[in-house]
N, C-alpha and C positions, 0 to 999 in steps of 0.2 A: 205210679211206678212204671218206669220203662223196661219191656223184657228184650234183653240183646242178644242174639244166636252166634256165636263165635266158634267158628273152625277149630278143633284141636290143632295143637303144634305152635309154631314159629309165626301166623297169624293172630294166632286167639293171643301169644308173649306180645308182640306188638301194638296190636289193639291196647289193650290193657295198659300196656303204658303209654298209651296215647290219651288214657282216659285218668291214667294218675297225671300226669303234665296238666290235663285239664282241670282235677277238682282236688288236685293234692292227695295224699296219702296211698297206702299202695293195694293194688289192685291184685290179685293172682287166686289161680285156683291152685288149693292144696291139693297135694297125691292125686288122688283118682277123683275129686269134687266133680260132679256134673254141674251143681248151680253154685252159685256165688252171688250173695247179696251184700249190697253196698250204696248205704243211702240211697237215694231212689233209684237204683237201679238193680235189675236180676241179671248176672249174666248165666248163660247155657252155652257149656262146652260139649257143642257133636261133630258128628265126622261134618267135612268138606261137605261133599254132597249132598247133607239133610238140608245143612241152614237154609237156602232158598226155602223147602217146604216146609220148614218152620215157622218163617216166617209169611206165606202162601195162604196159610191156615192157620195163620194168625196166633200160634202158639209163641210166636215172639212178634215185636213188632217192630223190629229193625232188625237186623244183622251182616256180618261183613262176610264176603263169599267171594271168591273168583269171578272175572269176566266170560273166563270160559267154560264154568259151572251154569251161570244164569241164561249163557248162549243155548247150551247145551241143552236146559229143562224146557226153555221157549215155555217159563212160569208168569204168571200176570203178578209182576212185582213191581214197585217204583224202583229206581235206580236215578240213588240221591247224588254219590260222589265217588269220585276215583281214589282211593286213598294213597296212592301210590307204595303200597309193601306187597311182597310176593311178587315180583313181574318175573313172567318168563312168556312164551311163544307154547302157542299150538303149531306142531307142523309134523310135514310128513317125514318119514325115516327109512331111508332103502339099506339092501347090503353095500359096501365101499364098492365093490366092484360093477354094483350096476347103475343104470341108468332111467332116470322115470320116463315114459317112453307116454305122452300124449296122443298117441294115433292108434293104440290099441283099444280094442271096441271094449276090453273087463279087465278091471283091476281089481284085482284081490287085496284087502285092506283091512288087517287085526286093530282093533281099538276099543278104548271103551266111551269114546266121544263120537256115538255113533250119528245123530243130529247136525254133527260140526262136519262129521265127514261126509253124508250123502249131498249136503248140501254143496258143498264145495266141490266135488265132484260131478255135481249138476250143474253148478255156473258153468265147469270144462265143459261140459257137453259126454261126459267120459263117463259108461257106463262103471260102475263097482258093485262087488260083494263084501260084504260086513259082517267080517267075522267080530262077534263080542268078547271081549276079554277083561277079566276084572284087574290082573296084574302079570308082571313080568312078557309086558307087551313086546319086549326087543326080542325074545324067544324067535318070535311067529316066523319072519323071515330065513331065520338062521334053521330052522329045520324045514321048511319049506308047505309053512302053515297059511302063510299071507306074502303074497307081492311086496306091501308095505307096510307101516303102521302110520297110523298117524296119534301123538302122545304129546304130555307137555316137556317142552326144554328149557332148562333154565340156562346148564354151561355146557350140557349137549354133550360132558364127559361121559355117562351112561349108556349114549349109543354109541362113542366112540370105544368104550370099553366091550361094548358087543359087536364089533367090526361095523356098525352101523355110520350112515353122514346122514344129515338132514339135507334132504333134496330141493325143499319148499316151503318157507313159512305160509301159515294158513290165518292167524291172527296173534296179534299181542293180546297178552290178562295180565290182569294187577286185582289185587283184591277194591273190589267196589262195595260201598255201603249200602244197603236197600233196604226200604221198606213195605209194609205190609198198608195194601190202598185204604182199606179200612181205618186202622190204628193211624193213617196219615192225616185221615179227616178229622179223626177223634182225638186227635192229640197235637196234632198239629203244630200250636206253640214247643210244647215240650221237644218235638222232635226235631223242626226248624232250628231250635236255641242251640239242641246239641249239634247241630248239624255244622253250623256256622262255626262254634268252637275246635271242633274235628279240621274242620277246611284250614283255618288257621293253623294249627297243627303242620299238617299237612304241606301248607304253603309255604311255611316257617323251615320246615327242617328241609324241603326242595331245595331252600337257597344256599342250605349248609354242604 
C-alpha cells in the first residue's frame, strides 16, 4: 500500500481527481475524514505545511506540496514532478505608495516564508529583519510593523484590496509531487508506475 500526504483544500480536490482519471472510480474525503483508503492506496488529508514532514518521516511515502513549502523547509525529500495545479508567485509586497529602495543597509520584512526571505535578500546583498507571521501578513506594512512582506500571490487581489503592489517576484510554486528517499528505494516500482501515470495526466490536460 502506498500512503499519499495531500494538502487540505482545492489541492488535496485536484489530486484526487487526478487519481480518479487514473484508476476510475471516485476518490474524495468525506466531512472531516483525515484518511481515506482506496485500493492500494491510503490518502492523508493535513494542512500545507505538514505534508513535506510527513512524508520526511516517512509517515507517508509520497505527497503533493508546494514549491514554496519544500523551498521553504530545505527537507531532504526527492522531488518527483511538477504537477502543474496551485501556481502562484512568492513575492515581495510594499504599500502602493512606496518604493523598494535597494541601497538601504535593513529592511524590515513580515512573513511567514522566512528561509525564502533571508535568502533572497542575501543574493541582494541587503541586510533584513524577519518578522514571523502566521496570517494576515498584508497587516504588517499598513500599521507600520514591516517595510514589506513577502507572501504568496496568486491574482495579487489581496494586496491590492490592502492598498498593497507587489514590488518583486521572488519565485514561481505549483504544487510538486515528492517523495520519501527511503519508501523510493523500497518501493520503487510502485511509486515510478504511479509516477508516470500522474505525468500523463498532467501532460494531457497542459495541452487542454
Amino acid at each position: 500500500m502506498l500512503t499519499v500526504a495531500l494538502p487540505k483544500g482545492r489541492i488535496a480536490e485536484q489530486t484526487l481527481e487526478i487519481f480518479a482519471q487514473i484508476f476510475g472510480g471516485e476518490f474524495k474525503f468525506e466531512g472531516r475524514e483525515l484518511i481515506l483508503d482506496m485500493g492500494e492506496f491510503r490518502f492523508l488529508n493535513v494542512r500545507n505545511q505538514d505534508v513535506p514532514t510527513y512524508v520526511e518521516h516517512g509517515a507517508a511515502d509520497i505527497g503533493v506540496v508546494g514549491l514554496d513549502v519544500i523551498t521553504e523547509k530545505e527537507l531532504d525529500i526527492i522531488q518527483l514532478l511538477d504537477m502543474q495545479l496551485g501556481k502562484c508567485k512568492v513575492a515581495i509586497g510594499i504599500k502602493n505608495e512606496d518604493e523598494l529602495d535597494w541601497s538601504r543597509p535593513n529592511i524590515k520584512v513580515a512573513t511567514k516564508m522566512v528561509n525564502i526571505t533571508k535568502n533572497y535578500f542575501a543574493k541582494k546583498a541587503v541586510g533584513v529583519e524577519v518578522v514571523k507571521l502566521y496570517g494576515s501578513i498584508e497587516l504588517a506594512p499598513l500599521v507600520g510593523l514591516a517595510d514589506a512582506i513577502v507572501d504568496i500571490v496568486e491574482t495579487g487581489s489581496t494586496m491590492r484590496e490592502n492598498g498593497l503592489k507587489v514590488a518583486e517576484d521572488i519565485m514561481d510554486s505549483s504544487a510538486h509531487l515528492i517523495a520519501n528517499k527511503n519508501s523510493f528505494y523500497a518501493k520503487k516500482e510502485e511509486i515510478l508506475s504511479l509516477y508516470e501515470k500522474i505525468k500523463e495526466v498532467v501532460q494531457r490536460d497542459a495541452q487542454y
